[in-house]
C-alpha positions in Angstrom: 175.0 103.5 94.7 176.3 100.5 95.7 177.9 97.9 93.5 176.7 94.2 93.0 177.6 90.8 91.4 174.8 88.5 90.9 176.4 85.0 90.6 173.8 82.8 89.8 171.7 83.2 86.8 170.4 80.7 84.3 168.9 81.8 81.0 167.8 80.3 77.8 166.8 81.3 73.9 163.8 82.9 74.3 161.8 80.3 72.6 162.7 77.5 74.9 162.7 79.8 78.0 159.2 79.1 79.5 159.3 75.8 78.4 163.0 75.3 80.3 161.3 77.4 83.6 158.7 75.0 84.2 161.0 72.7 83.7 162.8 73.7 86.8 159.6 74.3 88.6 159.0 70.4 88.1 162.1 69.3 89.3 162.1 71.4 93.0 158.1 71.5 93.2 159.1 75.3 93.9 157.0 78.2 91.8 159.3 80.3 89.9 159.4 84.1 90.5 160.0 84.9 86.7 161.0 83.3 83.3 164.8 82.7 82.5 165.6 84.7 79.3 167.7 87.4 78.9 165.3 90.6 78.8 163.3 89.3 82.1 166.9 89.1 83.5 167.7 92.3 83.1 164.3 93.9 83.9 164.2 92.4 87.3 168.2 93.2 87.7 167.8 96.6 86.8 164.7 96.9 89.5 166.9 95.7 91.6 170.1 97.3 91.1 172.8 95.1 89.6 175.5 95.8 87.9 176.6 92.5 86.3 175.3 88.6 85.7 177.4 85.5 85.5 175.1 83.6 83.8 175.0 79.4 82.9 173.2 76.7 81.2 173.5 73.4 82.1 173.6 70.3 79.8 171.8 67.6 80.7 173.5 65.5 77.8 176.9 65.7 76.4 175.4 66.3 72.9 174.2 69.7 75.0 177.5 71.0 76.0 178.7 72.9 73.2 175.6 74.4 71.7 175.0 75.4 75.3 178.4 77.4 75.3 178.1 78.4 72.0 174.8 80.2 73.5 176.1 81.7 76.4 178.8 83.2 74.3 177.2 85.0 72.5 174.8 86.5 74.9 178.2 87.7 76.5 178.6 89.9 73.1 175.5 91.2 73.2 175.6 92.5 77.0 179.0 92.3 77.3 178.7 95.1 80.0 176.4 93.3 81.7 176.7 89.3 81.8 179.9 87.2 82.5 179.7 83.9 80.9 180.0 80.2 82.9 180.2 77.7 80.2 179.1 74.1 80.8 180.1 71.0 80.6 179.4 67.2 81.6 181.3 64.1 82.8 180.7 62.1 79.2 181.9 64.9 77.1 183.9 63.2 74.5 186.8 65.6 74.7 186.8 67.6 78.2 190.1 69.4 78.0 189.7 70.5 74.5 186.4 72.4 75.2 187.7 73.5 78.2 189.8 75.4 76.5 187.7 76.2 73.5 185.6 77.7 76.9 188.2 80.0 77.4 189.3 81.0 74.0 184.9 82.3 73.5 185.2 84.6 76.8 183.6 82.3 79.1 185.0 82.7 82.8 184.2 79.7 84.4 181.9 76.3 84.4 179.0 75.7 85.8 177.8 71.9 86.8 174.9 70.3 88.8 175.3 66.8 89.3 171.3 66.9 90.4 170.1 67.2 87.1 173.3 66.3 84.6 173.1 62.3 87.1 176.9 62.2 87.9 178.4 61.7 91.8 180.1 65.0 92.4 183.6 62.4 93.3 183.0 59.9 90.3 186.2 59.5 88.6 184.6 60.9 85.3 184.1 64.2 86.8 187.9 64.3 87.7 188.8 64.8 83.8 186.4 68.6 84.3 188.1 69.1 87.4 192.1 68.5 86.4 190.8 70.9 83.1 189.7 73.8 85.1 192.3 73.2 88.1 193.9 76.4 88.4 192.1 78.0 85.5 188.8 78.3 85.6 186.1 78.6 88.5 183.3 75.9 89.0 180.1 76.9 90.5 178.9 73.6 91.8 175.6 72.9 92.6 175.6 71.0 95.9 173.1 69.5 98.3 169.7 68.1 97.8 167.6 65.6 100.4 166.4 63.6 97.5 169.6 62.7 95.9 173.1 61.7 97.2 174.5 63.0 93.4 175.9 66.5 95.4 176.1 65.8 98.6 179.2 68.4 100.0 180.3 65.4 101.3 181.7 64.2 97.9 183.6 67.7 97.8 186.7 65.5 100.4 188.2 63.7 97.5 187.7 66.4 95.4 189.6 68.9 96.9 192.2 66.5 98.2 193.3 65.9 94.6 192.9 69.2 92.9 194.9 71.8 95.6 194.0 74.5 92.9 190.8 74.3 92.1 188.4 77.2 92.6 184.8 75.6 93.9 181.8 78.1 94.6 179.3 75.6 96.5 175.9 76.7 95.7 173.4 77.4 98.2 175.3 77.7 101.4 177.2 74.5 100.4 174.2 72.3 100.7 170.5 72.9 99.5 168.1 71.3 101.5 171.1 69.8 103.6 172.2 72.7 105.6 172.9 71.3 108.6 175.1 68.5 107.5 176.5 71.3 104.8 178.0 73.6 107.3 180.2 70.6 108.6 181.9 70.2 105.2 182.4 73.8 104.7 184.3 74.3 107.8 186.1 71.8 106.6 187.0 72.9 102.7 189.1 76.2 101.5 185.8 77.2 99.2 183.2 79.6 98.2 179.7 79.6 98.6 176.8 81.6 97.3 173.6 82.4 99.0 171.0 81.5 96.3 168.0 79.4 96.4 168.6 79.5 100.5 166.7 82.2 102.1 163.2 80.9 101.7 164.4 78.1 103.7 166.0 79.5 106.7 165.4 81.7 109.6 167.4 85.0 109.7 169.5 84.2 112.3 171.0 81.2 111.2 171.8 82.7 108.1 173.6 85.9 110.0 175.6 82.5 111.6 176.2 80.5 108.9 178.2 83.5 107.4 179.9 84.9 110.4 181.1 81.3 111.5 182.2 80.5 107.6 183.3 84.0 107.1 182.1 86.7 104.4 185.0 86.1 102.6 183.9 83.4 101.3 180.6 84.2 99.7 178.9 85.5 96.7 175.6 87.2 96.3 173.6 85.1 93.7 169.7 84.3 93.1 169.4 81.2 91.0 167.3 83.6 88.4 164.6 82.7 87.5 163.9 81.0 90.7 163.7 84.0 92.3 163.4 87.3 92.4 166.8 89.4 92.9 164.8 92.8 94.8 163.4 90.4 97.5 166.8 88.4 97.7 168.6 91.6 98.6 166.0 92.7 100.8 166.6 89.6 102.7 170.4 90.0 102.8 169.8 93.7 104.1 167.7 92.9 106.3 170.4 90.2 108.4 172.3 93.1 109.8 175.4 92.4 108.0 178.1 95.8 108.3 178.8 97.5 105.5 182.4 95.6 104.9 180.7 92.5 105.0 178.4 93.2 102.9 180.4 94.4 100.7 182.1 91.2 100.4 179.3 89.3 99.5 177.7 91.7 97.2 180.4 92.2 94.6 184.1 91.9 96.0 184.5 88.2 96.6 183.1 87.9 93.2 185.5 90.3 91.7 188.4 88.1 93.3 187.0 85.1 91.9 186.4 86.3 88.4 189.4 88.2 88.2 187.9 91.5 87.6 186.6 95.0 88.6 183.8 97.2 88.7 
């Protein structure tokens, strides 16, 4: 049986869960494929055979941020053989480095922002306090692209990466949702991850097969942006590019492992 790292996965309390969904149904005009709590996580994981979830919230507010890692937290206890933990955290936080480490001291292994929805330019000097916290400590998954918006545009990545040498960034969606033409520019360009969520409804097979052997498979994570879709027919996909076994390998769990400092 083969092992995989599903890198992208947002969940909720149960009773705002539907509520939170439809949310993000609204904001992409995109149907969901399920309902972001944790038991519908792990049902449709299971189907599809993964070992382990980082999972995230995102806070749309400061006021958000710790209650959101507080949450996270402890869903990490209760599947802690299951779910790593991606705590959040947002450019007006009153006290960024503190929580940042308050992030670590809970268990949570990275941070998860998107400037989409949390209304901050990926290089506004805010952000740089997040970034100078994590720099060499913590991952970001970073969610980047969007036609509508200029907020994540990879392009904002430059100064970004110019100023923190250390920082670990995984671009989300092939380093530019929506904008994957003008993406793969700027990834040639930065020493960064990506992941292959919310990307494969969007593009033909073969350009994803060239999008990863031009980038390299080194430098990408399986992930699904759960709930937004469903991890069976996101694997299917993958499987069905014609990716060899190393390769795959790589994307599935490996590159994760690296990241997150750990092993299956």
């Amino acid at each position: 049986m083969r092992k995989i790292i599903d890198f992208h996965n947002h969940i909720y309390p149960d009773k705002i869960a539907i509520k939170a969904t439809n949310s993000i149904k609204r904001f992409y005009d995109i149907d969901m494929d399920c309902i972001g709590d944790c038991a519908n996580l792990l049902k449709f994981g299971d189907i599809a055979g993964i070992n382990k979830f980082v999972v995230q919230s995102v806070a749309t507010t400061p006021e958000q941020v710790t209650k959101i890692n507080d949450y996270i937290a402890e869903e990490c206890k209760e599947y802690p053989d299951r779910f790593i933990g991606f705590g959040t955290m947002h450019p007006d936080f009153e006290n960024i480095p503190d929580e940042i480490d308050r992030i670590i001291s809970i268990g949570l292994k990275g941070v998860k922002l998107h400037p989409d929805f949390q209304k901050f330019n990926i290089d506004d000097k805010k952000a740089f306090e997040i970034y100078d916290a994590c720099n060499g400590r913590l991952p970001i998954l970073m969610h980047t692209g969007d036609f509508r918006y200029d907020y994540s545009h990879p392009k904002r990545l430059v100064s970004v990466f110019d100023n923190f040498k250390d920082l670990t960034v995984i671009a989300a969606h092939f380093g530019g949702w929506g904008i994957w033409d003008e993406a793969e520019s700027y990834m040639k360009r930065f020493n960064c991850y990506m992941d292959t969520s919310s990307s494969f409804d969007f593009m033909p097979r073969r350009k994803i097969r060239r999008l990863i052997d031009e980038l390299g498979a080194d430098r990408f994570v399986y992930g699904t942006d759960f709930p937004m879709w469903n991890p069976k027919y996101e694997l299917i996909y993958l499987d069905s590019i014609g990716l060899n076994d190393e390769d795959m390998d790589k994307i599935l769990y490996k590159n994760a492992e690296n990241i997150l400092d750990i092993k299956l």
